[in-house]
C-alpha positions in Angstrom: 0.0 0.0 0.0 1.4 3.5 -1.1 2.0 6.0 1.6 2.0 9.8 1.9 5.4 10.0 3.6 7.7 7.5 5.2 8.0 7.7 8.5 10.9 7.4 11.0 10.3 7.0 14.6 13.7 7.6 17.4 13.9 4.7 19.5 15.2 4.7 22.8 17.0 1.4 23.7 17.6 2.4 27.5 15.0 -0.2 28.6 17.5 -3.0 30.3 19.9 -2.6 32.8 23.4 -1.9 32.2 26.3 -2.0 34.8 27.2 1.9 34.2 23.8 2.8 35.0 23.1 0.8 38.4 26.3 2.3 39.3 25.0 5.7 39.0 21.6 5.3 39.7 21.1 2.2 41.9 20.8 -1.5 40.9 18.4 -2.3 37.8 17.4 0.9 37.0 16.5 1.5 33.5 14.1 4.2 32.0 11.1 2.5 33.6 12.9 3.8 37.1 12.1 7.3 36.3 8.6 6.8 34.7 7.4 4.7 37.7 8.6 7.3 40.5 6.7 10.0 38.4 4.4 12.4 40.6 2.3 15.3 39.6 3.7 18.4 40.6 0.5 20.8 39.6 -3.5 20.0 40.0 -4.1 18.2 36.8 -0.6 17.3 35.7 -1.3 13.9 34.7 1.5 11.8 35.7 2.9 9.0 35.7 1.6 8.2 32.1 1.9 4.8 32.1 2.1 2.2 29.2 -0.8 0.2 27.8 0.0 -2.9 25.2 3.4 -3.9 25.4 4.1 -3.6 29.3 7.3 -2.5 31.1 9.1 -4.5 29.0 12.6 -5.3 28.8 14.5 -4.9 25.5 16.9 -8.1 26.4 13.9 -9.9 25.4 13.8 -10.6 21.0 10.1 -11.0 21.7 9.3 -7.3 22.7 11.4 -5.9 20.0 9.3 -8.2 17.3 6.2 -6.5 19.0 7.1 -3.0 18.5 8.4 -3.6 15.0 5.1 -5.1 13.8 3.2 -2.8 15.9 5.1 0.3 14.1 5.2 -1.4 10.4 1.2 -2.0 11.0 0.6 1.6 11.7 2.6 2.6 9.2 6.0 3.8 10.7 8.8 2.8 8.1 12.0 2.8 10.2 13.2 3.1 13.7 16.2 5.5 14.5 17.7 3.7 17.4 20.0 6.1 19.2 23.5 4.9 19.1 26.1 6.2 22.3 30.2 6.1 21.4 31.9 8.8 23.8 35.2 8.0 21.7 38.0 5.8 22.9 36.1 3.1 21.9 33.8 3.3 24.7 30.1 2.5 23.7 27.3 2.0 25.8 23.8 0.7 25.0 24.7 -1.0 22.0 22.8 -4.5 23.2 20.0 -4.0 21.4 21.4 -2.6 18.0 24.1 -5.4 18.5 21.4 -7.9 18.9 19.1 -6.8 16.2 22.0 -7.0 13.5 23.3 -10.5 14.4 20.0 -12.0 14.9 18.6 -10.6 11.7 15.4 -10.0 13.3 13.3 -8.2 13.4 12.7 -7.8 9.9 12.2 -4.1 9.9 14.4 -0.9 8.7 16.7 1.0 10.8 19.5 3.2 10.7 21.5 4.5 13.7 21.4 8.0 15.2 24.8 9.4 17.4 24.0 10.6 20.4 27.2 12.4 20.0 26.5 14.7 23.8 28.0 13.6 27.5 25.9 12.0 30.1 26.1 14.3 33.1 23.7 13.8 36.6 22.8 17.7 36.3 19.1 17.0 36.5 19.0 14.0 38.8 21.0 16.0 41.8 24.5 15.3 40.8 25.5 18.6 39.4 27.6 18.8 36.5 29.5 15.4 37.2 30.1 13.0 34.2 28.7 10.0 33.5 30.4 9.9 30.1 31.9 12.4 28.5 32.1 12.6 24.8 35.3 12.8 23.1 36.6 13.0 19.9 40.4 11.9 19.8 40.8 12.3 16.4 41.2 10.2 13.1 42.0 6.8 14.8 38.8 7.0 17.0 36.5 8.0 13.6 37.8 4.5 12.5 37.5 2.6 15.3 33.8 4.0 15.5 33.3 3.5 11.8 34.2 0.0 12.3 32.1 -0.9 15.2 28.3 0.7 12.8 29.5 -1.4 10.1 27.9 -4.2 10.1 24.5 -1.5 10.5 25.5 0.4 7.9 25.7 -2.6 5.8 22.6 -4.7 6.9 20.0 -5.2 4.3 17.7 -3.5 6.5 19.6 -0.5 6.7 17.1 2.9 5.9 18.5 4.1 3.0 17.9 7.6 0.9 19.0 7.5 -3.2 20.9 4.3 -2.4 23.0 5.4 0.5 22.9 3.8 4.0 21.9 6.3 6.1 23.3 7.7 9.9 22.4 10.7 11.7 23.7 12.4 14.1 23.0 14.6 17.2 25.5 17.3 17.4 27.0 17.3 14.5 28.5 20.7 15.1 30.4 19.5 18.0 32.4 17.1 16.3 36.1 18.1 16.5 37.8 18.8 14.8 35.1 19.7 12.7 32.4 17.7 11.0 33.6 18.3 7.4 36.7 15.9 9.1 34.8 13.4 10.7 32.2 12.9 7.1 35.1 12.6 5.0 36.7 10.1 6.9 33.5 7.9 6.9 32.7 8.7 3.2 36.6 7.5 2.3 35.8 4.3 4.9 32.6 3.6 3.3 33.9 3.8 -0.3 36.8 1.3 0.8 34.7 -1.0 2.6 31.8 -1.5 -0.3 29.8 1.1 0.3 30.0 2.7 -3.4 27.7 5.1 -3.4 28.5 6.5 0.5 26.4 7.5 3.2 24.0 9.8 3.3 24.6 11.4 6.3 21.9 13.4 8.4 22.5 16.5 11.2 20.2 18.2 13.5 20.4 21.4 13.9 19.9 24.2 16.3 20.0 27.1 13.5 23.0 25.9 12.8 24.0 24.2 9.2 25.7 21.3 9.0 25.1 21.1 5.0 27.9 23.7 4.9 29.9 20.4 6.6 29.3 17.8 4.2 25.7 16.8 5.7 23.2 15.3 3.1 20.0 16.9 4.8 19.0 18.4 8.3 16.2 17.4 11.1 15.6 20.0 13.2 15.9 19.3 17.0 12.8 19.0 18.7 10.6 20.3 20.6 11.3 24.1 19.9 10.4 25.7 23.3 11.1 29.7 21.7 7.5 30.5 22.7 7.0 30.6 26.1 3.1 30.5 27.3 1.2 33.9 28.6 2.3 35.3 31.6 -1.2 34.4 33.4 -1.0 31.1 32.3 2.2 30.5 34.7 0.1 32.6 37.3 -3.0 30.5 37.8 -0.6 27.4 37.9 1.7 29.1 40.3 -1.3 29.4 42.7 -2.3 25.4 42.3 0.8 24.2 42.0 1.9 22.0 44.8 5.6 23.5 44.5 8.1 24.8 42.4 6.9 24.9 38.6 8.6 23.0 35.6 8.5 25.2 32.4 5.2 25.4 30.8 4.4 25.8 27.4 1.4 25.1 24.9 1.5 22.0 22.7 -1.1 23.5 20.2 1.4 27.0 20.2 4.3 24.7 19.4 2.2 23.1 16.5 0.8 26.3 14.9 4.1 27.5 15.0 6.3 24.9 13.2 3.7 23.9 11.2 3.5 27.7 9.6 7.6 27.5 9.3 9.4 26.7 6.4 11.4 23.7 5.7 15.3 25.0 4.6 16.6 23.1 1.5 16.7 19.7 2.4 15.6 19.6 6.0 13.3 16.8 6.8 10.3 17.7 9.1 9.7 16.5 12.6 7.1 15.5 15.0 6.9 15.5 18.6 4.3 13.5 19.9 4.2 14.8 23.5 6.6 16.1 25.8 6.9 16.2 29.7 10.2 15.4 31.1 9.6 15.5 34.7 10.2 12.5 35.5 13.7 12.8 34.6 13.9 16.6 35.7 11.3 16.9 37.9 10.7 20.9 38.7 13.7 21.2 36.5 11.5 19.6 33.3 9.5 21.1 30.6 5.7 20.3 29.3 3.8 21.2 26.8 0.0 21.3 28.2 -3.0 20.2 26.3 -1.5 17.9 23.9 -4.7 16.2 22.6 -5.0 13.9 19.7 -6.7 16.0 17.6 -3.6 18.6 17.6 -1.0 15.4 17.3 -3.3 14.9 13.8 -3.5 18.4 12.4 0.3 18.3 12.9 0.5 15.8 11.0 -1.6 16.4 8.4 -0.3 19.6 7.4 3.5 17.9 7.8 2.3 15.6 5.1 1.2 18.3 3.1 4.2 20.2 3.5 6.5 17.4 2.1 3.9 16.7 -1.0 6.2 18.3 -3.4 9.5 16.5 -2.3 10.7 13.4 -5.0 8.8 10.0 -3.3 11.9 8.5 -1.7 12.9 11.8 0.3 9.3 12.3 1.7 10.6 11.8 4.9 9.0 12.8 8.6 10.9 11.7 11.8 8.9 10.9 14.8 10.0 11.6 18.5 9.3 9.8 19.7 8.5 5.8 19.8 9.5 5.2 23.4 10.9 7.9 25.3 8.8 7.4 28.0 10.4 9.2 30.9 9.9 12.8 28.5 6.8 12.1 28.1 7.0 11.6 24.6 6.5 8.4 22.9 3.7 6.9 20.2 3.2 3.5 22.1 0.1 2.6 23.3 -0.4 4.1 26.7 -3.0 4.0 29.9 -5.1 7.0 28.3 -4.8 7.3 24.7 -3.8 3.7 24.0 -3.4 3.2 20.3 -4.5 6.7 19.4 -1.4 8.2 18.1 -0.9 5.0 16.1 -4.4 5.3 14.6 -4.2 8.8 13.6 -0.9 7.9 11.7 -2.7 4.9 9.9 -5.4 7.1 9.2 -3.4 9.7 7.6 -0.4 8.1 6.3 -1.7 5.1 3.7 -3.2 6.7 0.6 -6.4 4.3 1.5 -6.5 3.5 4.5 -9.4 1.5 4.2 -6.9 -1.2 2.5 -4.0 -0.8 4.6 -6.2 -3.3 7.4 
């Protein structure tokens, strides 16, 4: 069945324990700690928003990562983005379920990998500015070593790809040092060698910046953009029923209206953000946007479709943020109060007859 647009959800495999984190955070923790200690912090903040169909699963488990994959490819998502962690130095973090997914061959869904190329510091969990990892960039030696541990990604038969290139995104992609044009040339002269004839298209997201200038292929804005801050009042009247200090509040539908009514630079893919409210994580610290109802989730992404209509068929391209980053509130998995809704409206909207696409 034909779609409007192909979609790519990011995918958050921090859903199993890992030594680093019990060290830092207590035994077994994963993102499901911070979701599950979740409070509201305001009269009618509705948290913890809990999951629906798939559980708190564990993404050790092959089974749960079949589940989402059909449950994505049935709605209509294309591709997963599965955040990808290499501080340099060859130390990685995370990589279990990437690792897992390539070897086993399942499941049997596209994928490309985005670098979270940014240090892992305890600032909003209490620990101040200490490290957890920092991110590093020790030059040409470490581009190689990282170029050889994606490899086998970049080469999978599954791998996303955009005018026949294999393609990897990544984070920060004006932080890389010593400067990005370095670090894609290096990969594009890797590829070449290693069979990848055509390269990789490589993908930056920006924050005004341009990392086309830099040898990027395209651009994906970072998301959510929180330049609009609500009406004065509206932080009054919650100041007064709050139960304590505020998180940032902002409007979902004033974040729609407002990137939906922006252009898209030459060739920057859209973005969606599903939902947001990071408080579990950051607490008082966090940011929400308020009143994000289905019905503005679909107008966003109608008129995302709409804005793409003119692009060629293989670069109609929306990313989604998020699949399941559940302790920011923002995910598209079936949850406690709007359990497959999110899905439906992108089944609705996505398949040029949706009436076949059952």
């Amino acid at each position: 069945m034909k779609k409007k647009a192909r979609l790519i959800a990011f995918y958050l495999p921090q859903f199993h324990p890992i030594p680093e984190n019990d060290q830092f955070w207590g035994k077994g923790f994963t993102e499901w700690t911070n979701l599950t200690k979740a409070k509201p912090l305001f009269r009618g903040h509705e948290q913890p928003k809990l999951p629906a169909d798939l559980g708190f699963y564990d993404l050790r488990l092959p089974e749960v990562r079949l589940q989402q994959a059909n449950m994505a490819k049935h709605y209509g998502v294309e591709a997963f983005c599965y955040w990808h962690y290499w501080f340099g130095d060859g130390v990685r973090v995370l990589e279990r379920v990437i690792t897992e997914v390539v070897e086993s061959k399942q499941p049997d869904f596209p994928f490309l990998l985005g670098w979270a190329n940014e240090s892992w510091t305890g600032k909003w969990h209490g620990l101040d500015n200490q490290y957890i990892f920092k991110q590093t960039y020790p030059g040409f030696n470490d581009f190689e070593k990282h170029f050889y541990e994606v490899l086998p990604a970049l080469t999978d038969e599954r791998n996303f790809k955009i005018n026949d290139k294999p393609v990897f995104l990544v984070y920060r992609p004006m932080k890389i040092e010593p400067s990005p044009q370095h670090f894609v040339d290096a990969w594009q002269n890797l590829a070449v060698k290693n069979g990848i004839t055509n390269g990789i298209y490589f993908i930056g997201t920006h924050n005004n910046e341009d990392p086309i200038q830099h040898g990027f292929d395209a651009v994906v804005a970072n998301a959510p953009n929180f330049n609009y801050p609500q009406k004065t009042y509206l932080k009054k009247i919650f100041k007064v029923i709050s139960f304590g200090k505020l998180p940032n509040l902002f409007s979902y539908k004033k974040m729609v209206d407002h990137t939906v009514k922006k252009s898209l630079r030459k060739n920057e893919f859209p973005i969606i953000t599903s939902n947001w409210d990071n408080t579990p994580r950051s607490g008082s610290k966090g940011n929400i946007l308020l009143n994000d109802t289905l019905k503005y989730f679909e107008y966003f992404l109608s008129k995302t479709i709409d804005k793409i209509a003119g692009k060629p068929e293989e670069e109609k391209i929306i990313f989604l943020k998020s699949w399941n980053e559940w302790a920011e509130g923002n995910f598209l998995e079936p949850d406690m109060k709007n359990k497959d809704g999110r899905l439906k409206i992108i089944k609705k909207l996505i398949f040029e007859n949706e009436s076949n696409s059952k």
